[in-house]
Each structure stands twice: as structure tokens, then as C-alpha cells.
N, CA, C and O atoms as a GROMACS GRO file, in nm:
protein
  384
    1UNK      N    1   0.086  -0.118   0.000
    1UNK     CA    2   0.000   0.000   0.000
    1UNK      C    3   0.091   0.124   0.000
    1UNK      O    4   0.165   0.141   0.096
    2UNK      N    5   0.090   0.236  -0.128
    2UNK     CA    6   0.133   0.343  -0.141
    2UNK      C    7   0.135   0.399   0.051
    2UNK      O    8   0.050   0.375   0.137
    3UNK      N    9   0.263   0.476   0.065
    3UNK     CA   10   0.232   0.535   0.225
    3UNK      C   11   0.082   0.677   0.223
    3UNK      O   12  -0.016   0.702   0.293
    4UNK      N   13   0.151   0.742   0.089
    4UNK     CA   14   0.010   0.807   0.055
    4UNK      C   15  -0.150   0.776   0.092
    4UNK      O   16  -0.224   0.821   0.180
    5UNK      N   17  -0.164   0.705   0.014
    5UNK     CA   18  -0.286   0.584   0.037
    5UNK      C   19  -0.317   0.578   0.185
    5UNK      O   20  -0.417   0.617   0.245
    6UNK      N   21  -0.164   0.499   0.246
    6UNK     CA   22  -0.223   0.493   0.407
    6UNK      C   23  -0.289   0.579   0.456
    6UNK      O   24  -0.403   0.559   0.498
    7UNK      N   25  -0.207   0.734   0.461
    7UNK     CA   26  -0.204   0.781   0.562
    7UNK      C   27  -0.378   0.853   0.538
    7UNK      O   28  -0.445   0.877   0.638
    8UNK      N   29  -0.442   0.885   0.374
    8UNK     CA   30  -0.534   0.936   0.360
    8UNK      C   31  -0.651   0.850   0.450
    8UNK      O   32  -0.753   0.897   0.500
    9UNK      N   33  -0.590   0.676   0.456
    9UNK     CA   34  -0.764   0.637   0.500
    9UNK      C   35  -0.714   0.604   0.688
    9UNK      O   36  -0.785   0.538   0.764
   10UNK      N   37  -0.613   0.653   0.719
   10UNK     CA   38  -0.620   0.633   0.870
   10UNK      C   39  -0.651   0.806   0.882
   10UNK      O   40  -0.719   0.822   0.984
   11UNK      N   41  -0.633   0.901   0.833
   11UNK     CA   42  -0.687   1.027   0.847
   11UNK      C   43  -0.814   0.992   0.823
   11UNK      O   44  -0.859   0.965   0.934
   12UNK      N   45  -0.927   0.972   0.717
   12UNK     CA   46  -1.095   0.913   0.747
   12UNK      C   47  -1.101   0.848   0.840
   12UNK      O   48  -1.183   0.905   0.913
   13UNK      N   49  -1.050   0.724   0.909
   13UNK     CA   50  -1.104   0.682   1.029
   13UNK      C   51  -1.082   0.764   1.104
   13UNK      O   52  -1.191   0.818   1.123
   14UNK      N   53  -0.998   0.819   1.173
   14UNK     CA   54  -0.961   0.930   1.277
   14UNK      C   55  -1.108   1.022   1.242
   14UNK      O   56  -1.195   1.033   1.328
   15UNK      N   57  -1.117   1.071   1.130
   15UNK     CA   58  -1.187   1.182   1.092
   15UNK      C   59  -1.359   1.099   1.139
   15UNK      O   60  -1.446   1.168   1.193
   16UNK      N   61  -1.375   0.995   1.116
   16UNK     CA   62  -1.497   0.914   1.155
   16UNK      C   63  -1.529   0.928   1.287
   16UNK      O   64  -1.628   0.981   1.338
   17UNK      N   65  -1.422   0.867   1.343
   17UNK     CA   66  -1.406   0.871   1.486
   17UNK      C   67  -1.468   1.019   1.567
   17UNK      O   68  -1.539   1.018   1.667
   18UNK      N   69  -1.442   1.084   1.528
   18UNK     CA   70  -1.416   1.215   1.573
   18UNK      C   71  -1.576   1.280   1.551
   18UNK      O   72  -1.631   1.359   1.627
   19UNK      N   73  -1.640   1.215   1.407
   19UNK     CA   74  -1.785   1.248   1.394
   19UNK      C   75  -1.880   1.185   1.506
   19UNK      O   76  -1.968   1.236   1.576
   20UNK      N   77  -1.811   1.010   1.492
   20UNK     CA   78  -1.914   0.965   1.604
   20UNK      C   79  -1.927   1.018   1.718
   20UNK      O   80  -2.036   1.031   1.774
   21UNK      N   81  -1.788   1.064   1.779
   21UNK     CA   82  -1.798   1.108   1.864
   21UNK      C   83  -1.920   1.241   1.902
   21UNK      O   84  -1.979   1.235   2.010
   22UNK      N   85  -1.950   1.363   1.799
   22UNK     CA   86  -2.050   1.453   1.759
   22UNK      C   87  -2.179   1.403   1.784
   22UNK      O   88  -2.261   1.456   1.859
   23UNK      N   89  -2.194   1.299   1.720
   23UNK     CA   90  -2.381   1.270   1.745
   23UNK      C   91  -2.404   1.361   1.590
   23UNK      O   92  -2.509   1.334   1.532
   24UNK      N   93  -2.340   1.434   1.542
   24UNK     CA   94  -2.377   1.523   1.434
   24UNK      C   95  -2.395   1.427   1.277
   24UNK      O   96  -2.292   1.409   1.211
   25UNK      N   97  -2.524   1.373   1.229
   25UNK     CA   98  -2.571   1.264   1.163
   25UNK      C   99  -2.496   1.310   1.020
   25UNK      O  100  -2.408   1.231   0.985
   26UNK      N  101  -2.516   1.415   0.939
   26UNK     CA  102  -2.474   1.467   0.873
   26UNK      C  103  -2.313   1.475   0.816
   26UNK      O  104  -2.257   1.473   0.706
   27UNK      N  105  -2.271   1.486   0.976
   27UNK     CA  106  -2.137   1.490   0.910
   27UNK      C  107  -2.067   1.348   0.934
   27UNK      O  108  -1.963   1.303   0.886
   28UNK      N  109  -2.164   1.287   1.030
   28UNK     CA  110  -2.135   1.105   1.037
   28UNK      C  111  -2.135   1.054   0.892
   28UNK      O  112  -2.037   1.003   0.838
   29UNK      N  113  -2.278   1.076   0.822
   29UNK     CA  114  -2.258   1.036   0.719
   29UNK      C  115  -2.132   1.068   0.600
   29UNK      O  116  -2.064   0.994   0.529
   30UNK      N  117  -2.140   1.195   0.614
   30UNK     CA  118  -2.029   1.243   0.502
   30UNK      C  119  -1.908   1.168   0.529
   30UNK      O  120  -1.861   1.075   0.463
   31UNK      N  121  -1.868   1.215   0.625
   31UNK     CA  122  -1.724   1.069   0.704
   31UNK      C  123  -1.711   0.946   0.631
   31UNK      O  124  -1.624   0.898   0.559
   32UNK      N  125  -1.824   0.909   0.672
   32UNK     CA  126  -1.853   0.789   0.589
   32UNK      C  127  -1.832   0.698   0.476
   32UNK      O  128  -1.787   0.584   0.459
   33UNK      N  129  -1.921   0.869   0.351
   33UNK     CA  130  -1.877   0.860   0.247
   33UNK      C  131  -1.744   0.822   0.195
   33UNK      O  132  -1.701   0.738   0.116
   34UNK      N  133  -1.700   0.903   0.260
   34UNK     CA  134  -1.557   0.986   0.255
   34UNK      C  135  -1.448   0.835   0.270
   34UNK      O  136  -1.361   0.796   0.193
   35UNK      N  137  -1.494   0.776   0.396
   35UNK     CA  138  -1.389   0.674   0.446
   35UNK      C  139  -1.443   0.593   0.315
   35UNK      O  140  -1.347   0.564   0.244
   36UNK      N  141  -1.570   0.547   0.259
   36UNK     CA  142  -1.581   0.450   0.178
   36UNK      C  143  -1.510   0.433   0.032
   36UNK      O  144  -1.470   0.332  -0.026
   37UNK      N  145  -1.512   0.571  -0.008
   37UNK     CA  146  -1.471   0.615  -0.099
   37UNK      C  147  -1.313   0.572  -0.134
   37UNK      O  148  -1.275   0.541  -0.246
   38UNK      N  149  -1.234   0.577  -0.021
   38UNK     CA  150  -1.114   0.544  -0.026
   38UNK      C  151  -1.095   0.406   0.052
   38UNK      O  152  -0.983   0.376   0.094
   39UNK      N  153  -1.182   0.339   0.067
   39UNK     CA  154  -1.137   0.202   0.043
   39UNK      C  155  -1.184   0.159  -0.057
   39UNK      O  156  -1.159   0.039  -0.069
   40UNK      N  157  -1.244   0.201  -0.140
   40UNK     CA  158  -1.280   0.124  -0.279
   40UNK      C  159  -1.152   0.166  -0.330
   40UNK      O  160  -1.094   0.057  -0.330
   41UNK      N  161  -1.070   0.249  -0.373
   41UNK     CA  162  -0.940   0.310  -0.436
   41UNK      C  163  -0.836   0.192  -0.371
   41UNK      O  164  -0.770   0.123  -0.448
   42UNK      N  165  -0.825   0.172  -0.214
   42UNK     CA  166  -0.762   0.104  -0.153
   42UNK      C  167  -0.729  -0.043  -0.210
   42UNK      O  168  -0.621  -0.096  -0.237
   43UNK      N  169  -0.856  -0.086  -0.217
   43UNK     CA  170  -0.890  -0.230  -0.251
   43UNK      C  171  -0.886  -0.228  -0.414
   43UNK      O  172  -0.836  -0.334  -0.454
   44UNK      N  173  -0.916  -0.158  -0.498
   44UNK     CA  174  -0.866  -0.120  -0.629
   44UNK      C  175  -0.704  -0.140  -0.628
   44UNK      O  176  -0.667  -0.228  -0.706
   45UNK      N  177  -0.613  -0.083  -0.564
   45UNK     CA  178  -0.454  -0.071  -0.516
   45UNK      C  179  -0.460  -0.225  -0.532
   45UNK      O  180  -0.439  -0.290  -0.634
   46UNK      N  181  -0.490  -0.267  -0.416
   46UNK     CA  182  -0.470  -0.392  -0.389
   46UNK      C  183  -0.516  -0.501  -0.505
   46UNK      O  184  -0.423  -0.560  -0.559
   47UNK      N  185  -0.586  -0.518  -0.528
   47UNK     CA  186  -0.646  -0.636  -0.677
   47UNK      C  187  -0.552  -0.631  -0.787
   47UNK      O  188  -0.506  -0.727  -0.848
   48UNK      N  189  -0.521  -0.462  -0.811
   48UNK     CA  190  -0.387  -0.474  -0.940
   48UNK      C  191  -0.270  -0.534  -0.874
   48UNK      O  192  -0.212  -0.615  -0.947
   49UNK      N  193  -0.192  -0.511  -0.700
   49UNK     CA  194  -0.079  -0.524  -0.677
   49UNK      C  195  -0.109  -0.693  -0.710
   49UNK      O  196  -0.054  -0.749  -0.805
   50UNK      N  197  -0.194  -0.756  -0.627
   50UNK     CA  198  -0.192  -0.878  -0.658
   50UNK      C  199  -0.242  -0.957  -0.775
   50UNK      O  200  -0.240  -1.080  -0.788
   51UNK      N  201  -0.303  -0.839  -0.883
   51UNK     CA  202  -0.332  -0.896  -1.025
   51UNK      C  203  -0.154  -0.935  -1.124
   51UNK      O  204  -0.105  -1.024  -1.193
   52UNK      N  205  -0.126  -0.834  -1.082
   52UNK     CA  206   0.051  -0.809  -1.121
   52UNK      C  207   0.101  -0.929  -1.095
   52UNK      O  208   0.151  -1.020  -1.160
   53UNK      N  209   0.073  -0.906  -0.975
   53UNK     CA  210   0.223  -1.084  -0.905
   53UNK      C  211   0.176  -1.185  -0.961
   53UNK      O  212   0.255  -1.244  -1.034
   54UNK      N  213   0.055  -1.235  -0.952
   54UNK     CA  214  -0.061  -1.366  -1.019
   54UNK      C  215   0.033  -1.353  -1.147
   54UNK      O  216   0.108  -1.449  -1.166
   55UNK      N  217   0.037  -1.279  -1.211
   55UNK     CA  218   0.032  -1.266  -1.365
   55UNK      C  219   0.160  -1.279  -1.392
   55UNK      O  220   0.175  -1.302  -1.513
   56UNK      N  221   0.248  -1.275  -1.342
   56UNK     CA  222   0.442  -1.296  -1.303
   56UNK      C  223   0.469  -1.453  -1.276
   56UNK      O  224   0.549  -1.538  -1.316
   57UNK      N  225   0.374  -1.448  -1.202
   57UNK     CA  226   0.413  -1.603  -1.126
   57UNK      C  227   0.329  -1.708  -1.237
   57UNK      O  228   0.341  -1.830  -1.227
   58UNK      N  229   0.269  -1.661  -1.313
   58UNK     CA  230   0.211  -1.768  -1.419
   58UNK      C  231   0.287  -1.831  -1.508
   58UNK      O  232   0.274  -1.950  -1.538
   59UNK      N  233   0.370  -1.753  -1.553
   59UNK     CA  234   0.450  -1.796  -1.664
   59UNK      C  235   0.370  -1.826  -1.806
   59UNK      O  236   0.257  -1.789  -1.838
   60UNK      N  237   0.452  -1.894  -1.870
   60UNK     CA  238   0.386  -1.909  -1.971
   60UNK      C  239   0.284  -2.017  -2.020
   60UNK      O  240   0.248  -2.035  -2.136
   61UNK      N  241   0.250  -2.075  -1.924
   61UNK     CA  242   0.199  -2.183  -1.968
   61UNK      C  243   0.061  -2.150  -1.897
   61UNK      O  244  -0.025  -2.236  -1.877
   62UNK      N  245   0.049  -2.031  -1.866
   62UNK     CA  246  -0.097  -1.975  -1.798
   62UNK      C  247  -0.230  -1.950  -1.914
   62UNK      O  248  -0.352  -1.941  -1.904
   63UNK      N  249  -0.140  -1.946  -2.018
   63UNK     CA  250  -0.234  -1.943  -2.133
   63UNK      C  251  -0.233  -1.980  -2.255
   63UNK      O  252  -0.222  -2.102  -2.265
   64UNK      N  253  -0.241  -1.915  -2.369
   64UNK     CA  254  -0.256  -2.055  -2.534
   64UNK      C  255  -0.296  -2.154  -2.493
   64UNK      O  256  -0.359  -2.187  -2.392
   65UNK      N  257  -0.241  -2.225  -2.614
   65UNK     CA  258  -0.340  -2.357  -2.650
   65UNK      C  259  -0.279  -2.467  -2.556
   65UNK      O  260  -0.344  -2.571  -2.545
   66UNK      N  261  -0.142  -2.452  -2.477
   66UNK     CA  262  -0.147  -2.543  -2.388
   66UNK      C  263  -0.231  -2.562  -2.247
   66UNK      O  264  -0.269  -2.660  -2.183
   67UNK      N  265  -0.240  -2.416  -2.230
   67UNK     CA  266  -0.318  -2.395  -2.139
   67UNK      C  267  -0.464  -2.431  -2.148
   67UNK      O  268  -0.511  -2.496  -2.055
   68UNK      N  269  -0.547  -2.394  -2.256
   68UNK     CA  270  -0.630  -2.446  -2.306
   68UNK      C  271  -0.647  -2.620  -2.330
   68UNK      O  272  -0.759  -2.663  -2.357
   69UNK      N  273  -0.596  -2.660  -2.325
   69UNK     CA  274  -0.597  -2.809  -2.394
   69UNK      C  275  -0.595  -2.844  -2.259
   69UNK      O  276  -0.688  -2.922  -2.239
   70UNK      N  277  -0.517  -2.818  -2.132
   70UNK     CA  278  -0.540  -2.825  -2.005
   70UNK      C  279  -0.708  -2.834  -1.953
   70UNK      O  280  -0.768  -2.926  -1.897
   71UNK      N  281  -0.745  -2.730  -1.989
   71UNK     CA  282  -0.861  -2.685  -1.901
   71UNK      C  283  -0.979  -2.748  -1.961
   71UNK      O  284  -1.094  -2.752  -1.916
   72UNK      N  285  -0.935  -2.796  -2.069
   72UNK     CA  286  -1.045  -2.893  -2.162
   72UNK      C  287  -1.048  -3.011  -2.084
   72UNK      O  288  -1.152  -3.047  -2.029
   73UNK      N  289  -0.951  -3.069  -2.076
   73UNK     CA  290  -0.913  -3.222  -2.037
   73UNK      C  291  -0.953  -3.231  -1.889
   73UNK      O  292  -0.946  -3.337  -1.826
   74UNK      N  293  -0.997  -3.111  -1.834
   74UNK     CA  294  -0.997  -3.137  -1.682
   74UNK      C  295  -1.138  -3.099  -1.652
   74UNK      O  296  -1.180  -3.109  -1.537
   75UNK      N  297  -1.217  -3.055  -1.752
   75UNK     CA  298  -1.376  -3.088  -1.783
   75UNK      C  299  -1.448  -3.165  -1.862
   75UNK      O  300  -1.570  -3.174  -1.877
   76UNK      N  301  -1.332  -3.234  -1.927
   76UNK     CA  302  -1.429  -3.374  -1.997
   76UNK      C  303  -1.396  -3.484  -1.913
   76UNK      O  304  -1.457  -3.589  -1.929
   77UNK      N  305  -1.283  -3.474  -1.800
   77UNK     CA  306  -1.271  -3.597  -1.677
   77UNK      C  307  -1.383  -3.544  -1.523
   77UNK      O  308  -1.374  -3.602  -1.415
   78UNK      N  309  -1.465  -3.444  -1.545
   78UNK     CA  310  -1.552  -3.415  -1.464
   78UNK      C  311  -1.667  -3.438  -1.501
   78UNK      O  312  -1.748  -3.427  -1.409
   79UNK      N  313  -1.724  -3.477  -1.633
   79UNK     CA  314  -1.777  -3.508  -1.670
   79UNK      C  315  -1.856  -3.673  -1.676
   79UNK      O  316  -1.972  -3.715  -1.668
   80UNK      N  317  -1.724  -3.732  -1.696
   80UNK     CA  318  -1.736  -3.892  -1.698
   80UNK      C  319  -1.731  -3.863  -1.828
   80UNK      O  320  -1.690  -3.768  -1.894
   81UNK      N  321  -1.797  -3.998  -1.857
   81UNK     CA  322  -1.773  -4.024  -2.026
   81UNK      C  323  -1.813  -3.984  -2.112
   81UNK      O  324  -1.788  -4.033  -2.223
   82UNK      N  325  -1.920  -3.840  -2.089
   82UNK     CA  326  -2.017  -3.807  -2.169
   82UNK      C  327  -2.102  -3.834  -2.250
   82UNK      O  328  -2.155  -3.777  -2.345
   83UNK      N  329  -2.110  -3.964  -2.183
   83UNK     CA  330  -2.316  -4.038  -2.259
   83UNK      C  331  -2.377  -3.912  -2.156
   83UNK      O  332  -2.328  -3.826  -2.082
   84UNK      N  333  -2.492  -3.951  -2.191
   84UNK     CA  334  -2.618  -3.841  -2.150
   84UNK      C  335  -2.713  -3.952  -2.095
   84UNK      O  336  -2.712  -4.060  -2.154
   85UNK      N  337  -2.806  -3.934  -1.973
   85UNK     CA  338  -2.880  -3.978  -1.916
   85UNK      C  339  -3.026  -3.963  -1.996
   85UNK      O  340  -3.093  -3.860  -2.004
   86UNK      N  341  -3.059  -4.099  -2.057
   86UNK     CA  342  -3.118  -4.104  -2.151
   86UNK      C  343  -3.258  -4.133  -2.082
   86UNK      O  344  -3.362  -4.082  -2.125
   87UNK      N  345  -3.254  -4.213  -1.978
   87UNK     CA  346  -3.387  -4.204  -1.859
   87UNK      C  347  -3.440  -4.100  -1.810
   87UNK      O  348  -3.515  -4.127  -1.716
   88UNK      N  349  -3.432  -3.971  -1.840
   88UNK     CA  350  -3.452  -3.868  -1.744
   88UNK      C  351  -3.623  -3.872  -1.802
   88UNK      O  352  -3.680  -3.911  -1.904
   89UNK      N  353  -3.670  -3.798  -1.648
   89UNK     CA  354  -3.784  -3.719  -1.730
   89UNK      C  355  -3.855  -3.613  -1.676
   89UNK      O  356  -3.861  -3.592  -1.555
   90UNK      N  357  -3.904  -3.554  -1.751
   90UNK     CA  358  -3.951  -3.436  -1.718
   90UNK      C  359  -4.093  -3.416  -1.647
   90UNK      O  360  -4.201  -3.463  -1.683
   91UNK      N  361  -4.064  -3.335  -1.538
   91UNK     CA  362  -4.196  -3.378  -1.496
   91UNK      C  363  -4.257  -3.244  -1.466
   91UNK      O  364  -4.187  -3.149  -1.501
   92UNK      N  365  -4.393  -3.212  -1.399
   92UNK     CA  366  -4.418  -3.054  -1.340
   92UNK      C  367  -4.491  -3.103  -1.164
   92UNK      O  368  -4.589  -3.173  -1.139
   93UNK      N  369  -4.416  -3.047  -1.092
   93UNK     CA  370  -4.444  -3.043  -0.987
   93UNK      C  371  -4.553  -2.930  -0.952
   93UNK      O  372  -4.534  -2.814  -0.990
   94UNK      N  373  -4.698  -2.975  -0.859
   94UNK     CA  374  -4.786  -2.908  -0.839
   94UNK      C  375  -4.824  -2.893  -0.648
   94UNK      O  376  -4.845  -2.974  -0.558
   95UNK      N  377  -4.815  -2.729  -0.659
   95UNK     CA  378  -4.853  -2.784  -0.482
   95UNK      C  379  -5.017  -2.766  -0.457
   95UNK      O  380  -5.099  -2.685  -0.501
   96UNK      N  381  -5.024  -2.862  -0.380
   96UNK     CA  382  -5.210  -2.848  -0.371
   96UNK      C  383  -5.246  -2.777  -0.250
   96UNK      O  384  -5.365  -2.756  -0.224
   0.00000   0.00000   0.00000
């Protein structure tokens, strides 16, 4: 986390703090806003830092057609053999 970053959302909590303390609803809420606002940015920070590393640590075999040919093979063995359940049937359930 940028130190920037930090210091803006421990200044909103402080700044929260300081509303609750008021009873003043108005500016509770705005606080609020305010603190929410910068944890969405926060947590934005965070998803790229760890979208980055994910995406480092993959290498190359995270994607194309090997990768693909992977992810095939590991849903046609979840599958079973892929006959189809030829007994089924359809029915309509009624509540009386």
C-alpha cells in the first residue's frame, strides 16, 4: 500500500471517529462517504498489486493452447464419459 494511500484512510477513520464522537448525523454520514470512498481506491490498489504478481508467477503456460488443452481435459474428466442420461424425465411439480 502506497504510504500516501495509508495515511489518507487512517486520516478518514480518525476523521470518523471524531464524527461519532459529535452525534452530528450529517457529518457522520459524510465521514462515511468519505472513508468509503477510499477504500474502494484502496482495494482497487490492492487487486492490481496482486493482479501483477498472479500474472508474473504464471509464466507461460498460464495461457494458449497449452493452457487451453489443459482446461479442456480437466472438464471432460468431470464429466465422466459423456453419454447423456437417456432415462430422465420431465416432470411438473404441483402444490395443492
Amino acid at each position: 500500500v502506497p504510504p500516501d494511500m495509508r495515511s489518507q484512510v487512517e486520516s478518514a477513520i480518525n476523521n470518523l471517529r471524531d464524527a461519532l464522537k459529535s452525534d452530528d448525523v450529517d457529518r457522520i454520514k459524510k465521514t462515511m462517504a468519505a472513508l468509503t470512498t477510499l477504500s474502494h481506491k484502496l482495494t482497487a490498489e490492492l487487486y492490481r498489486g496482486a493482479g501483477a504478481a498472479a500474472g508474473a508467477q504464471a509464466g507461460p503456460s498460464a495461457g494458449g493452447p497449452a493452457g487451453d488443452r489443459a482446461t479442456a481435459g480437466a472438464g471432460a474428466a468431470a464429466g465422466g464419459d459423456g453419454k447423456k442420461d437417456e432415462d430422465v424425465i420431465d416432470a411438473e411439480f404441483e402444490v395443492k
